[in-house]
N, C-alpha and C positions, 0 to 999 in steps of 0.2 A: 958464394962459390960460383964460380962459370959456367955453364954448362958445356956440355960436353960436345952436345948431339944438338945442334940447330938446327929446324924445320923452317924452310924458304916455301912458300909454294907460289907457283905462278898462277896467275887469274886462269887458263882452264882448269888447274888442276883444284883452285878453290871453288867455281864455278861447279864443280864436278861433286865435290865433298858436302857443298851447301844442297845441291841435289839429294844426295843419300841422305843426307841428316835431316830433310825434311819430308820427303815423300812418305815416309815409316812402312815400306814397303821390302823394307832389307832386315835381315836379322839385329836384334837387340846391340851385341857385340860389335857391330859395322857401325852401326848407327854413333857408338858412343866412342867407337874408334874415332870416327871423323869429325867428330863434336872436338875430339881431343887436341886434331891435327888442325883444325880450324883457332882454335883459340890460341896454339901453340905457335900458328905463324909467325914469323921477324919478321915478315914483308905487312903487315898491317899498320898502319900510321902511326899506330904510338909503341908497335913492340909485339911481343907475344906476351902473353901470360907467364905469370910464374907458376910453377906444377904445382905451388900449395893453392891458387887460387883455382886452378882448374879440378883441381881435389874436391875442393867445396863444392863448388858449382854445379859438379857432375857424381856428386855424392859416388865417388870410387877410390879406389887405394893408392895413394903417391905413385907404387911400385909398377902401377898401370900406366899409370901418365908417362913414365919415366921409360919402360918397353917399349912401347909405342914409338915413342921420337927417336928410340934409339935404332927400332926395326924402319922405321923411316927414310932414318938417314942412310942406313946401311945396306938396306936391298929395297927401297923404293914404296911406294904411297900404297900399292898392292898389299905388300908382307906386311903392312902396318895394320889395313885393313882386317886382315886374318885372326880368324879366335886365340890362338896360341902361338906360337916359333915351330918351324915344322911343318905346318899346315902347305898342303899341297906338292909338297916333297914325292919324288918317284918314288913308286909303295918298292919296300925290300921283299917283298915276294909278289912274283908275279909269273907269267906263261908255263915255264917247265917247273920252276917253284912251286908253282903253286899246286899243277898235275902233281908232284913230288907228294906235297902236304895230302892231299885227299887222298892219294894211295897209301900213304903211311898212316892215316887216321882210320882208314878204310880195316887195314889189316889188326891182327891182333894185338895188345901190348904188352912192351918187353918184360923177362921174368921180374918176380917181385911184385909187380902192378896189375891193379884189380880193372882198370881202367886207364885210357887215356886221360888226359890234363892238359889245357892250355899251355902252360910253361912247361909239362913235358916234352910236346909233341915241337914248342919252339928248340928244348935243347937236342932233340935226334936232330932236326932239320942241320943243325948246325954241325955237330958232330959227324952225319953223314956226310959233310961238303956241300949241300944245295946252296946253303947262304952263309957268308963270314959272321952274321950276326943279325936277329931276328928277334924280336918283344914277344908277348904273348898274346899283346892287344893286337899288333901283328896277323897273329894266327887265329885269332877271334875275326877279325872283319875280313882274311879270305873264307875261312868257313861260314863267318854270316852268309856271304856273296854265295855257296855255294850248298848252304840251308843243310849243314850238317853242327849237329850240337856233341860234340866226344863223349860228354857225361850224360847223353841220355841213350835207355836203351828198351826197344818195345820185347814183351814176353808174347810168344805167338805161339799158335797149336801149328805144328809144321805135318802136316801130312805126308807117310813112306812114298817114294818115289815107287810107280811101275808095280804096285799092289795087286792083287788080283782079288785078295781077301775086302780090301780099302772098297773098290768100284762097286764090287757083288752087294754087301752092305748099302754102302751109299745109295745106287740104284733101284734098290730094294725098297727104301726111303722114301724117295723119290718119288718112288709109279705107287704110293700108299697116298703122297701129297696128290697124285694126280687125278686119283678116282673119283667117281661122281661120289657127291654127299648121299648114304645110305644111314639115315636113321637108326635101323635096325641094326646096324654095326658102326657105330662112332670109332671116329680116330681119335685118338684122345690123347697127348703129351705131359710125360713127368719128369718132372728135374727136382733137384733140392742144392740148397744152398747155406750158408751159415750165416749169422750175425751174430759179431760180438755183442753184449751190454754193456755200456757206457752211462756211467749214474755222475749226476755234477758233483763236485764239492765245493762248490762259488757259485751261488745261484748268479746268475749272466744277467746282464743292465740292458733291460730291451731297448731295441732303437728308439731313436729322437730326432729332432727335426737338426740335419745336420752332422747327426751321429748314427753309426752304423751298428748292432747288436754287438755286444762285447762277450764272450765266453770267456774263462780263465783257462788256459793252457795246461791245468792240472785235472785230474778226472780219477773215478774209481771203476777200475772195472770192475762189472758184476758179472760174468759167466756169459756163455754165452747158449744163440737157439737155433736147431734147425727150420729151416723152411721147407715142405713139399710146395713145388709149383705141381698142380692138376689141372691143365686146361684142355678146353675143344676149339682148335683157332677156328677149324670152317664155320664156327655158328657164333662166335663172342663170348666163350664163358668161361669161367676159371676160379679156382676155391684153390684159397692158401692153408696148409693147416701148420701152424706153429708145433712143435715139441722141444722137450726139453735134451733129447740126446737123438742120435743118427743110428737107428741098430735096425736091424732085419726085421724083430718084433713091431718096431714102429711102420716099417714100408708095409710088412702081411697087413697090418688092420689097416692102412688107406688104401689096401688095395680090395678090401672085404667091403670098405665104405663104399666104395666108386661102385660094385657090382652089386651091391644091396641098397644102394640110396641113390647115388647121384645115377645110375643106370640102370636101375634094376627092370625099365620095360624092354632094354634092349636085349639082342638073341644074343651080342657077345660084343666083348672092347677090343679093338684093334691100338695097341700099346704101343706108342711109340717113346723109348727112354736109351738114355747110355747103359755102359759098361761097368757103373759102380759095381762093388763086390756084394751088396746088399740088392743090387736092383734083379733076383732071381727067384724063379718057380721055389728055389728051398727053402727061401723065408718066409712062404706059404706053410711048409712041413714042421718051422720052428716055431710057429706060432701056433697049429692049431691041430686039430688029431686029420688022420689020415682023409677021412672022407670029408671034411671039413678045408682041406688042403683042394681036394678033389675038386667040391663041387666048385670053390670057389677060382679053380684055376682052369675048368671048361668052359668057362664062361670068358677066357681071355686070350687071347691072342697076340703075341710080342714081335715088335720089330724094332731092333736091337743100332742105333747109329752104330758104325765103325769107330775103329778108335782112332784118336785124333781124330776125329771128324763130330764131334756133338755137337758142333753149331748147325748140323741138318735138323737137331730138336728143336722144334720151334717152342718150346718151354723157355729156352733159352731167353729169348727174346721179353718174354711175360717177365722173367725173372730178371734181366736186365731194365725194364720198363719200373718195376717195381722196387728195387734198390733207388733208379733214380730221382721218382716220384715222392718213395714215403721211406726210402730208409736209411737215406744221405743225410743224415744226423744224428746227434745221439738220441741212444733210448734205454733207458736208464732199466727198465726189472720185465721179466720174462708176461705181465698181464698187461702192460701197456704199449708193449711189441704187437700182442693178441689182437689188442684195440685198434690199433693205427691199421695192420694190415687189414684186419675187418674193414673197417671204412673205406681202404683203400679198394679193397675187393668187393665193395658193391657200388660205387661207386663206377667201375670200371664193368661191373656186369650190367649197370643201367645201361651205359652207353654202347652195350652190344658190339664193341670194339673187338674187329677180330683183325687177324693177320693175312694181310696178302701176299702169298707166296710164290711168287715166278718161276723160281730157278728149276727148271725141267731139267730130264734127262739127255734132251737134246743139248742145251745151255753146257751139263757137265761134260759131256763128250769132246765139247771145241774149246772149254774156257779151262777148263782142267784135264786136257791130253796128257799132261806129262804123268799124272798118276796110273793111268792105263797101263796097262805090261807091253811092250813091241811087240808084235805077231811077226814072225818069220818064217816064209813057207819054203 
């Protein structure tokens, strides 16, 4: 059969090809391009190759040999060079397109849909009249370009605009982080948290040399536990207590421990925790009798973060620290959750590791204005 598509090249243009194909300083696909167009030449002394001989040679697929000379022939030694047909083509979205695309990604999507979608957002573009016709791979590489992803989306504590309840709280917070360290009345932060249990049903193939730990993708869950975080960041120290459920009765007794054990030389705790429905003076009164409630709650002192605002608890941070040290895995039954935090938490009390906290009152004033309320005189 004749071929169709003859490759001529002249001495620069082989000169040029033998350069690429040997420096190996071009991509894979360039390289085996011009390997192709080299052998394929007419102008060589006895012929070009035949495409089943360059097939072998260049251990590739006929249907490649056969592109190649035909992109050769037809738009020149460049487009032959190229990974695919297409390549280097004017992008169909671009300048006001592409503004178009981020503002339409930007806003909500249409009814019905839970989310934007690559080949969603290519069929508005189109439908709106920005472009006659638009891919979705398209719409993937202006938004790479512009480092937005449709299908992802962050969950954030959004603080009320112009609060006056928000700042009072918060700065209240705030000049508590800022006072001198007084012994005699520790600052002391509580948070709590939950973890599921996760028990194997495929004991997992520990790693090897070459191979990476294997888990089976199936699992049993077994219930799950709260967590109290208890810490003192000004001095390094912090006690997890595991339990089996989150109720009022459990926060009264850690808070009877902190004022009979873990503080009992001090005159009184200055408490810094959120707004759970549990974290109050009355689950002192559901736990224990009147004077019992009494003594145990003159000995304390509460400052309360604002809502949306619990990331002023530096618990927070302990408890952050500790999910991703010892709890970003499974764990299988409520005594070996007990274990792991134990070790984790003394571990972390050796190294006296406390938390350095900057963010002053002056800091929230210029970095967080827009929560403040406008003064109008």
């Amino acid at each position: 059969m004749v071929k169709k598509y003859i490759v001529r090249l002249s001495e620069d243009e082989r000169q040029r090809l033998e350069q690429l194909a040997s420096t190996g300083k071009r991509a894979a696909y360039t390289i085996t391009h011009a390997r192709i167009l080299l052998k394929a030449d007419a102008n060589q002394p006895d012929g070009g190759w035949r495409d089943q001989d360059i097939q072998a040679a260049l251990d590739i697929s006929l249907r490649t040999v056969e592109r190649v000379r035909r992109r050769c022939v037809e738009d020149g030694i460049e487009a032959a060079l190229r990974s695919r047909p297409g390549g280097g083509r004017p992008r169909k979205i671009d300048g006001d397109g592409e503004a178009h695309l981020i503002a339409l990604r930007c806003g909500g999507p249409p009814e019905g849909r839970g989310r934007w979608t690559l080949r969603l957002l290519a069929e508005h573009m189109v439908e709106l009249g920005y472009v006659e016709a638009l891919s979705h791979e398209s719409v993937r590489q202006a938004l790479k370009k512009n480092e937005l992803h449709p299908w992802r989306q962050t969950c954030w504590v959004i603080p009320p605009r112009q609060s006056a309840d928000f700042v009072w709280r918060m700065e209240a917070v705030l000049e508590v982080y800022q006072s001198p360290y007084n012994p005699a009345i520790p600052v002391v932060c509580i948070d709590e948290a939950s973890k599921q249990l996760v028990q194997e049903t495929v004991t997992p193939i520990p790693a090897q040399a070459g191979q990476v730990e294997r888990l089976d993708y199936e699992y049993l869950r077994n219930g799950t536990a709260n967590l109290f975080m208890v810490c003192e960041p000004m001095v390094g120290w912090r006690r997890v207590t595991v339990t089996q459920q989150r109720t009022a009765l459990d926060y009264a007794h850690l808070l009877k421990t902190l004022v009979d054990e873990d503080y009992a030389q001090a005159d009184k705790v200055l408490l810094v925790q959120d707004n759970l429905n549990t974290h109050s003076p009355a689950s002192l009164y559901k736990a224990f009798s009147p004077d019992e409630a009494q003594r145990i709650l003159s000995r304390l002192d509460f400052c309360y973060t604002p809502k949306h605002g619990s990331w002023l608890n530096m618990a927070e941070i302990e408890l952050s620290i500790l999910s991703r040290q010892c709890l970003d895995r499974r764990i299988p039954d409520f005594n070996t959750l007990e274990r792991e935090v134990a070790a984790w938490q003394s571990d972390r009390n050796h190294d006296e590791t406390w938390v350095d906290w900057r963010f002053t009152t002056a800091d929230a004033r210029v970095k967080l204005h827009r929560l403040y309320p406008s003064i109008i005189d």
